[in-house]
Structures are given as structure tokens and as C-alpha cells.
PAVEX-695706 format. One line per field, with one value per residue (C-alpha): residue number from 0; residue in one letter; z negated, x negated, y. Coordinates in nm, 4 decimals. Layout:
PAVEX-695706
pos (NUM,...)
code (a,...)
w (Z,...)
u (X,...)
v (Y,...)
***
This chain:
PAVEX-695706
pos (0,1,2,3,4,5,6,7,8,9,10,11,12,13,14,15,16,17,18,19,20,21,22,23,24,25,26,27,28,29,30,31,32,33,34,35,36,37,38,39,40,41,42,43,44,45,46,47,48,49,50,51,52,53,54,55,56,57,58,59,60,61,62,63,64,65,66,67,68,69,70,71,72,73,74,75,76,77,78,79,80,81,82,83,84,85,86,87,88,89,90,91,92,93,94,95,96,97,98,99,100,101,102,103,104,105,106,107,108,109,110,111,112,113,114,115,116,117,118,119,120,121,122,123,124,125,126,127,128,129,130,131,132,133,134,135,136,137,138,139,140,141,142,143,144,145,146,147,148,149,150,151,152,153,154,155,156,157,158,159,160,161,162,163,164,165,166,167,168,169,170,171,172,173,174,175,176,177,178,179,180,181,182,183,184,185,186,187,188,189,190,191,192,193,194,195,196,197,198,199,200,201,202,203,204,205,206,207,208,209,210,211,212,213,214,215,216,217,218,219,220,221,222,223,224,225,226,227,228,229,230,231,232,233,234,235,236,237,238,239,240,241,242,243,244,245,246,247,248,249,250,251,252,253,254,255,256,257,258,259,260,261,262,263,264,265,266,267,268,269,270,271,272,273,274,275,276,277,278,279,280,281,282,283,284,285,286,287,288,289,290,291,292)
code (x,x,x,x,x,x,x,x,x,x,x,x,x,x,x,x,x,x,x,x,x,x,x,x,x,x,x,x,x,x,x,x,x,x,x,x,x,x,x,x,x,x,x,x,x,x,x,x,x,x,x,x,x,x,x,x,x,x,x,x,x,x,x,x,x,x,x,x,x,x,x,x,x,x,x,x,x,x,x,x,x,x,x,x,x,x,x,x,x,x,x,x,x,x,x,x,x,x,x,x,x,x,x,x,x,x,x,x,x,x,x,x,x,x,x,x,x,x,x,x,x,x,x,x,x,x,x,x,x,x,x,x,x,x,x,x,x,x,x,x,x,x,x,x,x,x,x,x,x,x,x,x,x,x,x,x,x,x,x,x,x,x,x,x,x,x,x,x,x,x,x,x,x,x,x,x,x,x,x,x,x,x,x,x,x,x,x,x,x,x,x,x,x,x,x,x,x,x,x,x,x,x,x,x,x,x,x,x,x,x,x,x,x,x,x,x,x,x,x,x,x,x,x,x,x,x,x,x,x,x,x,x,x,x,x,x,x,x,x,x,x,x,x,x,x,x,x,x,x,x,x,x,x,x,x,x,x,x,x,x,x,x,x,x,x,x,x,x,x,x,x,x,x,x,x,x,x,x,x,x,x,x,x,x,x,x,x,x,x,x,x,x,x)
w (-10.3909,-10.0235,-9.7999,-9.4487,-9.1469,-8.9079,-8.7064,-8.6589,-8.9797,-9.1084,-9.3746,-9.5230,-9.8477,-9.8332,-10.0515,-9.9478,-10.0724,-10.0188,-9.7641,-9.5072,-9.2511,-9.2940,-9.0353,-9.0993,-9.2152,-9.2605,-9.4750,-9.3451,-9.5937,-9.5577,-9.6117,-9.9093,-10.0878,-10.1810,-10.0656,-10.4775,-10.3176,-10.1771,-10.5228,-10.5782,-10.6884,-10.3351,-10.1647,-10.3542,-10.2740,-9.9421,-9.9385,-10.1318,-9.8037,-9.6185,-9.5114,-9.5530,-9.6739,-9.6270,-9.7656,-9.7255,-9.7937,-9.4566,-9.4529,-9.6701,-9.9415,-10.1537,-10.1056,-9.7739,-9.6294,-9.6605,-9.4410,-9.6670,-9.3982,-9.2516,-9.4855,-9.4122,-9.5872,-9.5684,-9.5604,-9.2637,-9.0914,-9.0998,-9.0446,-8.7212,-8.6189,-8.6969,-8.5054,-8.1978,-8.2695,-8.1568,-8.0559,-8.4092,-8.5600,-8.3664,-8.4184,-8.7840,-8.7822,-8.7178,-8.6220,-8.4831,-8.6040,-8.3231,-8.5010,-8.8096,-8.6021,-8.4985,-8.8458,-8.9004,-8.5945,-8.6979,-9.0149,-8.8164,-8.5973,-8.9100,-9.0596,-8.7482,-8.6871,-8.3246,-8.3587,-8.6290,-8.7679,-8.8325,-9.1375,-9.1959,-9.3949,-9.3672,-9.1843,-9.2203,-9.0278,-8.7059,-8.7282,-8.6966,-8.3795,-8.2617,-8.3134,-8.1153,-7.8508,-7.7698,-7.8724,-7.8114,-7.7344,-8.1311,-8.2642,-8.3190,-8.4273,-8.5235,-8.8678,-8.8945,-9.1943,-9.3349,-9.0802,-8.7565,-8.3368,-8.3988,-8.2415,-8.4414,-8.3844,-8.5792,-8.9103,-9.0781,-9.4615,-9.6852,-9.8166,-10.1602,-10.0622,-9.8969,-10.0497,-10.3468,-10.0797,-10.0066,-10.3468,-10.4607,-10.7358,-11.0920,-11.1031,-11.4665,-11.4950,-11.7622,-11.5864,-11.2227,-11.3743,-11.5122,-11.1661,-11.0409,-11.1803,-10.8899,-10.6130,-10.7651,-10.4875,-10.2363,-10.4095,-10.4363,-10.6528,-10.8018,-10.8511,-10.8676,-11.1640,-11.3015,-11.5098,-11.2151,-11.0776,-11.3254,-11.3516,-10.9653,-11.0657,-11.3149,-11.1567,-10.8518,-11.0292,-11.1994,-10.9146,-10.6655,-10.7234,-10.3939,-10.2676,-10.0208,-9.7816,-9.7780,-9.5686,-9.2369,-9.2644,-9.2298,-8.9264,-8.8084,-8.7670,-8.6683,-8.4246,-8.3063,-8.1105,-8.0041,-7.9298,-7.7744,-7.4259,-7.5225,-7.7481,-7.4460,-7.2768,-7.5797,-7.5494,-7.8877,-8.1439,-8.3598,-8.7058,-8.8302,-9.1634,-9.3080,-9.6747,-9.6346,-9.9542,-9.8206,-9.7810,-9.7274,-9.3718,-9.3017,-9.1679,-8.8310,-8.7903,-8.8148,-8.6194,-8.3199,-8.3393,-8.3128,-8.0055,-7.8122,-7.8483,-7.6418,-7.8304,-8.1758,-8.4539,-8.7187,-9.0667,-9.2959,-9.6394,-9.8794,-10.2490,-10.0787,-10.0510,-9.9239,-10.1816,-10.2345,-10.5326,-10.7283,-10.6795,-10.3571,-10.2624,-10.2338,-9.9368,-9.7573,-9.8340,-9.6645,-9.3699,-9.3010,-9.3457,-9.0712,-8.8522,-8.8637,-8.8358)
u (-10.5331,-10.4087,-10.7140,-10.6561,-10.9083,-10.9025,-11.1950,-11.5064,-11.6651,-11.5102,-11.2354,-10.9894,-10.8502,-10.5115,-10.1526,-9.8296,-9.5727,-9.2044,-8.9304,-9.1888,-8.9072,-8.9237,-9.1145,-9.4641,-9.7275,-10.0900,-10.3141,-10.6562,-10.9371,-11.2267,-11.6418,-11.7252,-11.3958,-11.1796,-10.8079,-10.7562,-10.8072,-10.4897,-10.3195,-10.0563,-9.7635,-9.8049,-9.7950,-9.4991,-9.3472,-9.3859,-9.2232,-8.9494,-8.8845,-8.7706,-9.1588,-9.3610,-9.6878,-10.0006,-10.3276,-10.6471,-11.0678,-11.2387,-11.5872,-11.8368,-11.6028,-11.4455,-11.3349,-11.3600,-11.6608,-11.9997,-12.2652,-12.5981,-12.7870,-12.7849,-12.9468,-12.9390,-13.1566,-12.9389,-13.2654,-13.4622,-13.1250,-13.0969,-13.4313,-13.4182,-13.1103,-13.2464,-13.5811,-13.4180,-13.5218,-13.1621,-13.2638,-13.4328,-13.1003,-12.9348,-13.0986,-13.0439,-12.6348,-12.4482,-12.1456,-11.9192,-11.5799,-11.4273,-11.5215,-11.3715,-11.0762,-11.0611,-11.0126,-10.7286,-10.5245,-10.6344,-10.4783,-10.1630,-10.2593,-10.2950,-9.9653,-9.7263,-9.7349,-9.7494,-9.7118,-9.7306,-9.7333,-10.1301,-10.2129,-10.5843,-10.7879,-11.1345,-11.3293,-11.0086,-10.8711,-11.1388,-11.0936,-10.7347,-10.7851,-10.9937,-10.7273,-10.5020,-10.7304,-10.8334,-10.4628,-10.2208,-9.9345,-10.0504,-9.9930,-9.6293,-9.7578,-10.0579,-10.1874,-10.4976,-10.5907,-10.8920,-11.0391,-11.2297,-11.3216,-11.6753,-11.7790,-12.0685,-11.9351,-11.6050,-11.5522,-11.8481,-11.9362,-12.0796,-12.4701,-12.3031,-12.0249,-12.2975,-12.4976,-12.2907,-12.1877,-12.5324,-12.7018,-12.7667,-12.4620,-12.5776,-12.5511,-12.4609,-12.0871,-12.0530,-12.3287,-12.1474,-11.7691,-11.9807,-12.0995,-11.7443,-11.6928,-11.9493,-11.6287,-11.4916,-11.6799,-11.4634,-11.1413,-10.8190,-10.9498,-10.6050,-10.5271,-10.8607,-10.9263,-11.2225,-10.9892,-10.8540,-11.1846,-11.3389,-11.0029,-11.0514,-11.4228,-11.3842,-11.1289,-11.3914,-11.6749,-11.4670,-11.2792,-11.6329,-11.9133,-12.0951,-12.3187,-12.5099,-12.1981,-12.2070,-12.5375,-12.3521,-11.9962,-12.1973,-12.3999,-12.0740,-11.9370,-12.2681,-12.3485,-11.9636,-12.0257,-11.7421,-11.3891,-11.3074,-11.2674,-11.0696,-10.8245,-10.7023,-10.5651,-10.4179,-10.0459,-9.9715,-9.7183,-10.0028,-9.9763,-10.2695,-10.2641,-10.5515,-10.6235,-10.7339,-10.9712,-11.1228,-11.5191,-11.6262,-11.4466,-11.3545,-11.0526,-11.1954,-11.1869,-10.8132,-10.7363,-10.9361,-10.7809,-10.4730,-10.5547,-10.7239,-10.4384,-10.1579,-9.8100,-10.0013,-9.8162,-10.0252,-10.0092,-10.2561,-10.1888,-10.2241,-10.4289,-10.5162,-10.9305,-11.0473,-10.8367,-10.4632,-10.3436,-10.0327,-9.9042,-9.8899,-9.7746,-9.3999,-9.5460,-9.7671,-9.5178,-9.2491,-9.4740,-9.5374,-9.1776,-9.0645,-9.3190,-9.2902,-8.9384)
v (-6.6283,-6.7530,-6.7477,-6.8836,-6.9442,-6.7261,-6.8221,-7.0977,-6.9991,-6.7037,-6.7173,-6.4430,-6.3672,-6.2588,-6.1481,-6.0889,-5.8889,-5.9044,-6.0793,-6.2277,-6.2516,-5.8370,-5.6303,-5.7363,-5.4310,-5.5157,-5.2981,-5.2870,-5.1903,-4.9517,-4.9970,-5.1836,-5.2080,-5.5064,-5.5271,-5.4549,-5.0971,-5.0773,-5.0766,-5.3563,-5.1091,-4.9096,-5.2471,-5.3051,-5.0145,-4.9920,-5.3483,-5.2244,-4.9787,-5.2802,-5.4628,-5.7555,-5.5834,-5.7856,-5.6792,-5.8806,-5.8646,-5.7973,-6.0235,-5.9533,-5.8682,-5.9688,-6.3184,-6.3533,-6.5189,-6.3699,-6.3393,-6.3870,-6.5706,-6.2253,-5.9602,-5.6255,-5.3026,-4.9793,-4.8009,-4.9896,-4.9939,-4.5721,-4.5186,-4.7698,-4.5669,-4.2364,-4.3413,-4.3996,-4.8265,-4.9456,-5.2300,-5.3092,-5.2244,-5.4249,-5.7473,-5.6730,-5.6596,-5.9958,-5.8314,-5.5214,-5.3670,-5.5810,-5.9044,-5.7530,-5.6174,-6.0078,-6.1460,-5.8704,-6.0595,-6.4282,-6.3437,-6.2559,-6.5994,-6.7725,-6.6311,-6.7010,-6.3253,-6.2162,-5.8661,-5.6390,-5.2678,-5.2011,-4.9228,-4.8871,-4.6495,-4.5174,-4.7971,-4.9794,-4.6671,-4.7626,-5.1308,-5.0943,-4.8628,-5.1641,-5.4195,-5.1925,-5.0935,-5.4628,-5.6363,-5.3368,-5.6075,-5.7296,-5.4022,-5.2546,-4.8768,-4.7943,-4.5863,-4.4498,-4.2903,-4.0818,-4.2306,-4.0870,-4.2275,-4.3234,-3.9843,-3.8533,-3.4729,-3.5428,-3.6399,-3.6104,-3.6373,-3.3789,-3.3698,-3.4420,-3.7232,-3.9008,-3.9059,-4.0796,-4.3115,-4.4667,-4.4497,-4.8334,-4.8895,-5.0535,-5.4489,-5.4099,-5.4170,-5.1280,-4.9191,-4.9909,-4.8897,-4.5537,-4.4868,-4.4563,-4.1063,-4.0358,-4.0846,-3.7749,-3.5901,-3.7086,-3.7331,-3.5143,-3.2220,-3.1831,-3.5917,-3.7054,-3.9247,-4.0658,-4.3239,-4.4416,-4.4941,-4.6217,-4.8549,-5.0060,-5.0575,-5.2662,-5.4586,-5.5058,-5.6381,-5.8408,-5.9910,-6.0152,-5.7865,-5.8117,-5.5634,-5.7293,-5.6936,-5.3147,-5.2998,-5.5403,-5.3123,-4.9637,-5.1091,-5.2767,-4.8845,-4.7300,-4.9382,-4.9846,-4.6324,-4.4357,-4.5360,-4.2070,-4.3156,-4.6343,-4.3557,-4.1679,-4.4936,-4.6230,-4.6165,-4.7728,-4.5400,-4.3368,-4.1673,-4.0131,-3.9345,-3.7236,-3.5601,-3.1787,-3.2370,-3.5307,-3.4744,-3.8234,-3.8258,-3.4183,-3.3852,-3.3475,-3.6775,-3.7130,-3.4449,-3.5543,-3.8879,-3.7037,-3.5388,-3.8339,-4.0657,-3.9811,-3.8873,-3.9512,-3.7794,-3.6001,-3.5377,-3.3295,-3.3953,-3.1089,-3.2086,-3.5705,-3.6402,-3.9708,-4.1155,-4.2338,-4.0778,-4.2249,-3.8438,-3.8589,-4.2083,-4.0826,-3.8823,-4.1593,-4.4268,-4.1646,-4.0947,-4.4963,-4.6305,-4.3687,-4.4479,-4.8286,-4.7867)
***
């Protein structure tokens, strides 16, 4: 696995797919999950539509570089935030999404790319609005997907979705790939499929099981605040795509990224949660390739 430096300190795991003299598309991932998560026959086939697909682990994940002189406890972080003790919460997170937007373009650095069409989903989604907001002569077009503008108003989860999101996952491997069936609650209800789940689990633990990162990401987003303001001066090309099932990030989210960012074209994808079914890659794959065109 290629993994380049990006910064002092901070490395990044990274794959390539197709003709790298194609127009370059990186795939940003969201909280906690590997860059396995963007599955290696959509990044195929999205390179088969003509582009140089690049995936990669943001820190703390995967195998990228790890931040374990910084520990963070999901539950003294929320109640600091919930308490109105920002300034506890702050000392307790190392870094924001725009450091993690920053390894997204040192890969690019890294990889003699100086410009690039940017596709992120969930808290990939925000960190790719980042990279734009802060770089917009980096990014070609922007994709944001299941994703929301850091707004608390917009976007929010269900009681159910999260609380499957923050409930500690089992360090035994066969216990942890049984706790994936719990993601049904925020998948596609027609698609979703606890194989499939259980499938990328599996294939998680096995490559890096690492849940010490997941504490430093969600206070990377809280703490990141809005990007609202920013949104309504970005002139960047937008799609925002959005799943009408999705309960994790409701499609609120979307649609107000939609209507912040100026010309942004939206798409609300019938049977699509916060997931990327194999059903409905045709669609997404479809929706990207025009846009980056």
C-alpha cells in the first residue's frame, strides 16, 4: 500500500486506480471508516468512465498516521460540549477538519496533482467542502455527499441512528463483524444489507482495527463549527448528492448545502440511506462522471 508524506509528521495511505494522466478524482472518506469503504469495484468503475480515482485513509485510520499521544473520551468530550466547557473540549482535540482537509491536498502535493475533482461523503462530504473553501483554485468541482454545513439545525441524525453510531464497537473481531448488522438503521431500506456490512467489517478489522481514532474525527467536526458563511462565497462547481432514506445525516443536510452554495446542482436519491449500495452505483457513478466532466 503507497503511503506518501504529506506533512511534518503526518503520513497517508493511498491507491490509485486507472490512467493517472486521466482527470484526477479523489474520494474522501467519512468518520471512522477506512478508504476500503469506498468499495474497490466503484473506484474501478468510475475509472473506467475516463478518471484517475484516488482513494486514501484520513488520520487516525486506517493506515495513515495516528494520533495516540492525543487520547480522546467520546463521553467527556459530549458532555464538555453539551456543558457549555468549550474550552475543555478543545484542549482535548489535536486537530480540525481543515488539518484533515490539508492531508487531502498534500496527497495531491505529494502526487504532482495541482488541481483536482474532490468527491467526499459524510465527514468526507465536510472535509471536502473545506479543501474547497480554503484551496478553491485546488479543487476542479466539488461533491458533497450525505454530508451536511456544520450547522447544527440541518442534517441531523435520528435517536436510533445515533445512537448506533456512538455505542463503543466489540474489540473481538467476530463480535465487532456481528455488530455491523446495527448500520442497518441508517442504510437504504430497500438495498440495505447486513452481508455487505458485515462483509466491510471484517475486511476493516482485518486491514486496521483502530478505535481510538474515532473519538479526535467526531471532535474534529464538532468543534469545526459551521461552514455556512464560507458556502455562500464558494464559487467552486457543486453536486450534492443526498439519499432520501438516509437517517444518520437527514437529507436536510444536503439540501441546505444545495442552497448555500451558489449554482450547486442537487440530487436526492430515491432507496439510498447513508450508504452506497451496489444498486445504485449506476446512478452515483452517472451523476459524478457528468459533473466532473
Amino acid at each position: 500500500m503507497p503511503i506518501a508524506d504529506v506533512s511534518p509528521g503526518v503520513s497517508i495511505a493511498y491507491e490509485g486506480f486507472g490512467d493517472p494522466s486521466a482527470p484526477p478524482v479523489l474520494l474522501v472518506m467519512g468518520f471512522g471508516a477506512q478508504m476500503i469503504a469506498w468499495h474497490e469495484d466503484f473506484c474501478r468503475a468510475l475509472a473506467d468512465r475516463g478518471r484517475y480515482v484516488i482513494r486514501y485513509d484520513n488520520r487516525d485510520c486506517g493506515l495513515s498516521t495516528k494520533f495516540d499521544d492525543h487520547p480522546v473520551d467520546i463521553g467527556q468530550f459530549i458532555n464538555a460540549v453539551s456543558t457549555g466547557d468549550i474550552s475543555s473540549a478543545l484542549a482535548m482535540v489535536p486537530y480540525r477538519l481543515q488539518d484533515m482537509a490539508d492531508d487531502g491536498l498534500g496527497l495531491l502535493t505529494a502526487l504532482g496533482i495541482e488541481q483536482a475533482h474532490v468527491v467526499g461523503a459524510s465527514m468526507g462530504g465536510m472535509i471536502a467542502q473545506t479543501m474547497a473553501i480554503s484551496h478553491p483554485e485546488r479543487v476542479m468541482t466539488l461533491t458533497s455527499m450525505m454530508s451536511s454545513t456544520g450547522e447544527s439545525e440541518y442534517g441531523r441524525s435520528s435517536p436510533e441512528a445515533q445512537a448506533v453510531l456512538f455505542s463503543p464497537k466489540p474489540s473481538d473481531r467476530e463480535a465487532y463483524i456481528a455488530a455491523a448488522d446495527r448500520e442497518l438503521v441508517w442504510a437504504s431500506k430497500r438495498y440495505g444489507d447486513p452481508a455487505v456490512l458485515r462483509e466491510l467489517a471484517a475486511d476493516s478489522y482485518d486491514r486496521a482495527y483502530y478505535p481510538a481514532g474515532v473519538g479526535r474525527q467526531l471532535g474534529a467536526m464538532i468543534l469545526s463549527g459551521s461552514r455556512a458563511d464560507a458556502l455562500r462565497e464558494l464559487r467552486v462547481p457543486t453536486l450534492v448528492i443526498h439519499g432520501l432514506d438516509d437517517t444518520l445525516i437527514d437529507p436536510s443536510g444536503g439540501q441546505r448545502t444545495a442552497v448555500l452554495v451558489p449554482g450547486a446542482e442537487l440530487r436526492l436519491i430515491l432507496d439510498m440511506g447513508h450508504d452506497r449500495p451496489r444498486e445504485l452505483w449506476p446512478e452515483i457513478i452517472d451523476a459524478v462522471e457528468q459533473h466532473t466532466s
